[in-house]
N, C-alpha and C positions, 0 to 999 in steps of 0.2 A: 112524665114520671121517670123516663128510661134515659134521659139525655136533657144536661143543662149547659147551654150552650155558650151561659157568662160565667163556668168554672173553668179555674186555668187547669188545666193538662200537664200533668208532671210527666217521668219518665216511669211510674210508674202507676199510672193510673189506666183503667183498663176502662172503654169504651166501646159499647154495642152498639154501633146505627142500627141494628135489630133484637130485638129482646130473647133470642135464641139460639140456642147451640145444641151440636151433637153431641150423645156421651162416648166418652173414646172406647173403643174398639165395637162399635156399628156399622161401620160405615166405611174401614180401611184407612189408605195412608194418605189419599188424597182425593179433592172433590173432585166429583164429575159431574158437569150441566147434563151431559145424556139420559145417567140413568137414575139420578138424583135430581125428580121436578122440585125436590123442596127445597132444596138450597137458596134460591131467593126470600129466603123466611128465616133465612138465618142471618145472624152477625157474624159468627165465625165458625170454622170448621174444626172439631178437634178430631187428631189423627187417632190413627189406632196406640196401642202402648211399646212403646218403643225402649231397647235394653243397649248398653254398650255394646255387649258381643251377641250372636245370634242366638236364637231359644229355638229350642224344638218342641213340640206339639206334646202335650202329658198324655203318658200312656193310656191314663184311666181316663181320658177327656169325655165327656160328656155331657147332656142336655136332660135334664131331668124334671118333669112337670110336676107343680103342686096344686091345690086348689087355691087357686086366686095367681097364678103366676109362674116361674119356672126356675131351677138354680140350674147357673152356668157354670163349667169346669175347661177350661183349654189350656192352660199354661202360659197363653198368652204370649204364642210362639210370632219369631220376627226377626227377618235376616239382621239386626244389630241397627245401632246408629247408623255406619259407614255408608253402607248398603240404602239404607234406606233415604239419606240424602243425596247419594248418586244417584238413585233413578224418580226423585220424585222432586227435588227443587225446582226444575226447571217448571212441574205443574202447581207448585207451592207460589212461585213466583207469576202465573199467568192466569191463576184461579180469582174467580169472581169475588170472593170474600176473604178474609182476613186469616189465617190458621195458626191455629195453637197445638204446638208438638207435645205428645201426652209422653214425660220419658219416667220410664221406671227406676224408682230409687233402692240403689243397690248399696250405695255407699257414698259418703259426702267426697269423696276422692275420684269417682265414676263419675259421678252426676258434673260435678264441673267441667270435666272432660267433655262431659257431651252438650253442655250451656256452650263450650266456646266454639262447638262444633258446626252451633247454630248460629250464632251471633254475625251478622252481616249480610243472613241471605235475606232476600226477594221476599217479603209480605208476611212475615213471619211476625204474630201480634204478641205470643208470650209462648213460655214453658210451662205445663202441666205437672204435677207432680206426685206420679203415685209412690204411697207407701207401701212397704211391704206391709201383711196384717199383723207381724209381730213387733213394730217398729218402735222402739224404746221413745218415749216422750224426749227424754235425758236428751237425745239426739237433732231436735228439734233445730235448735240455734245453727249447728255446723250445718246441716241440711239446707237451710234459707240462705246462711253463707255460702256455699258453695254454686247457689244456683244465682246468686247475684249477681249483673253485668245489665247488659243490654236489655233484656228481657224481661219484663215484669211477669213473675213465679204465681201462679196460684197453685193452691195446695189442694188437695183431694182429701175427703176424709168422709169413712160410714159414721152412722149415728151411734156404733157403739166405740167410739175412737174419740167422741167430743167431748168425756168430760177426762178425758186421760191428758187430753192436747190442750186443752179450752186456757187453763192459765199460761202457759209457753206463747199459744198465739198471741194472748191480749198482751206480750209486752214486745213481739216480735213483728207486729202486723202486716202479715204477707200481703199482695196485690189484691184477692180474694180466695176464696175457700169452694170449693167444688162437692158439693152433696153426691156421695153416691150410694149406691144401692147396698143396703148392708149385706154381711155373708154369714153360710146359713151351711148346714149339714143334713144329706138325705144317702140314707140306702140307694142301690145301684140296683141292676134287676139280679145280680148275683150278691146282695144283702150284703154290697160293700159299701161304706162307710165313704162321702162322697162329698167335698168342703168347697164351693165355689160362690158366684155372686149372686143375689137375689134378683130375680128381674116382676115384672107385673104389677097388676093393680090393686096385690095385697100389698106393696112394698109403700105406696104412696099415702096414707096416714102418719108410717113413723117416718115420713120425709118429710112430711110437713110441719112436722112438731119439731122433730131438731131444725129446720129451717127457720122457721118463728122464733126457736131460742135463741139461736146463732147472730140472726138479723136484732134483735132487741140486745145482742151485746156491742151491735155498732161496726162487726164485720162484714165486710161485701161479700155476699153469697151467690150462689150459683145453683141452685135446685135441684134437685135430678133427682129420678127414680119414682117408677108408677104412673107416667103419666100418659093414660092415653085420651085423654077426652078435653076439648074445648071448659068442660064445665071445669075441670082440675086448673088449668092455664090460668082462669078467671079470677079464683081461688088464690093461684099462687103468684098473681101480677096486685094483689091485694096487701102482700105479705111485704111487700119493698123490696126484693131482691134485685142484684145486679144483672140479672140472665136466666132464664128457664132451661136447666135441662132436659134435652128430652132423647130417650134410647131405644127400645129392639120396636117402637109404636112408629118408627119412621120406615120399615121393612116395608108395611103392607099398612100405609094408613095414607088419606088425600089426606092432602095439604090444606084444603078449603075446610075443611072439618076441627082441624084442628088447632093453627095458625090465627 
């Protein structure tokens, strides 16, 4: 289902020897056999989210529970591109599986800066590509342009972003499309007002429906968000997807249970 091994292989075609990946920023900037037993269950590793210049930590960062799951807030701090390819190629390059750099999209004039910044190293299987949540559709085209070279692009996108984006992709068709968790707003314990990612096992109903749509429009998808249970996986290896994401259920879950 996951691998057909009499299709020819473009430069841009993306292939899992395993039908799983991380979702970026779980799991940091590079894998480790030590203290990640579950890496042999993966096809690729995506790193955490990576910016041109470096980001610092949001004031208001925080971790806030709901029932059925949690919203995230950190700002999604990270010593820059530079930084983060000096001290981590050298384990990008000697790592067991394949890694896809998660870089955040700041501007089609940044983002290629940092596509060429990758383009040659050591094991390096594609670029990720987060948007910002306010990210003009209009922009779409220069984005994909920009990220175009070496590297086969997939695109990130929550479920309230697919019907903003949905005609732009279908004539641009990126490498594939990365489901993620959509974002959500909750009071703080000081009744602040608080915008971050949705994580848990209420998120994975409306991941499965915009996965389902996404996949019946003929684009390669990539799953994520909600899943923490074997019976969810089964569900969503039913759906035809290109790769399952799976995120914060790889913290504190065996691998035998869910794999």
């Amino acid at each position: 289902m996951w691998l057909d091994e009499d299709a020819p292989i473009r430069k841009q075609n993306l292939v899992f020897a395993k039908p799983f990946v991380n979702a970026a920023g779980t799991l940091g900037f590079t894998p480790d056999s030590h203290t990640m037993p579950f890496l042999e269950h993966l096809g690729a590793f995506i790193t955490h989210p990576i910016s041109r210049t470096p980001r610092q930590p949001a004031g208001n960062r925080c971790c806030l529970p709901f029932p059925g799951g949690f919203l995230l807030h950190t700002g999604l701090p990270n010593p820059g591109i530079s930084r983060v390819i000096s001290q981590n190629k050298a384990s990008w390059a000697g790592a067991p599986l394949p890694v896809i750099v998660h870089l955040l999209v700041e501007s089609p004039d940044t983002l290629a800066e940092m596509v060429r910044k990758l383009e040659g190293l050591e094991n390096i299987m594609a670029v990720e590509l987060g948007l910002p949540p306010d990210c003009d559709p209009a922009l779409l085209p220069d984005i994909l342009a920009a990220s175009a070279g070496e590297l086969p692009a997939i695109l990130c996108l929550n479920p309230e972003q697919i019907p903003l984006f949905l005609q732009p992709l279908a004539d641009l068709g990126p490498a594939a499309l990365h489901l993620t968790g959509p974002r959500g707003t909750l009071p703080d314990e000081e009744g602040n007002l608080v915008t971050g990612r949705m994580y848990g096992p209420a998120v994975f109903p409306l991941m499965l429906k915009a996965a389902r749509f996404l996949v019946e429009t003929g684009l390669p998808v990539i799953g994520g968000g909600g899943i923490y249970e074997e019976r969810q996986v089964d569900i969503l290896r039913e759906q035809g997807l290109l790769a399952i994401g799976v995120g914060p259920a790889l913290w504190h879950i065996d691998p035998e249970k869910l794999f």
